[in-house]
Phi, psi and omega in degrees: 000142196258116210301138155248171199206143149306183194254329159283358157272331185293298173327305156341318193263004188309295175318312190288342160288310160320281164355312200256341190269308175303351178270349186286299196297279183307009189245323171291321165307284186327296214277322181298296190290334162323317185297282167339310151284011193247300203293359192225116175257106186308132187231181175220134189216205198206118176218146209348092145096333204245147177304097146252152180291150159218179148280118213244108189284126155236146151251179180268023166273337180292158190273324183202187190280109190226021152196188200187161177223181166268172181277288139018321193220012169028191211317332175311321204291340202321139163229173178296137185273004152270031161276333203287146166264000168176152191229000000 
């Protein structure tokens, strides 16, 4: 049977729904930016002749890691990392 409340216990319980919903709000910022730092791994590779830093890109629908960008042009930049002459 499903709990019913007057309207002064609903009211009542309002801070404590606040509460739980701003705790909700930050757990979810949180796992987004976790996410966010989970896909870009700092690398160091070589395209045509010279040392650059890159980002070695995965996301998670992917099976393994096949591409990578510079920090400068994020996630847009992505390109194959068999552009690269080594990683």
């Amino acid at each position: 049977m499903t709990a019913t409340y007057t309207l002064e216990e609903a009211q009542a319980l309002l801070p404590e729904a606040r509460r739980r919903i701003a705790q909700a709000q930050a757990l979810l910022a949180d796992l987004r930016a976790m996410l966010q730092a989970l896909l870009d791994f700092p690398a160091r590779a070589v395209l045509d002749g010279t040392d650059i830093e890159v980002l070695l890109c995965w996301r998670d629908d992917e099976d393994a890691i096949a591409y990578y960008h510079p920090a400068a042009s994020g996630y847009r930049g992505r390109e194959p990392i068999a552009m690269l002459d080594r990683v």
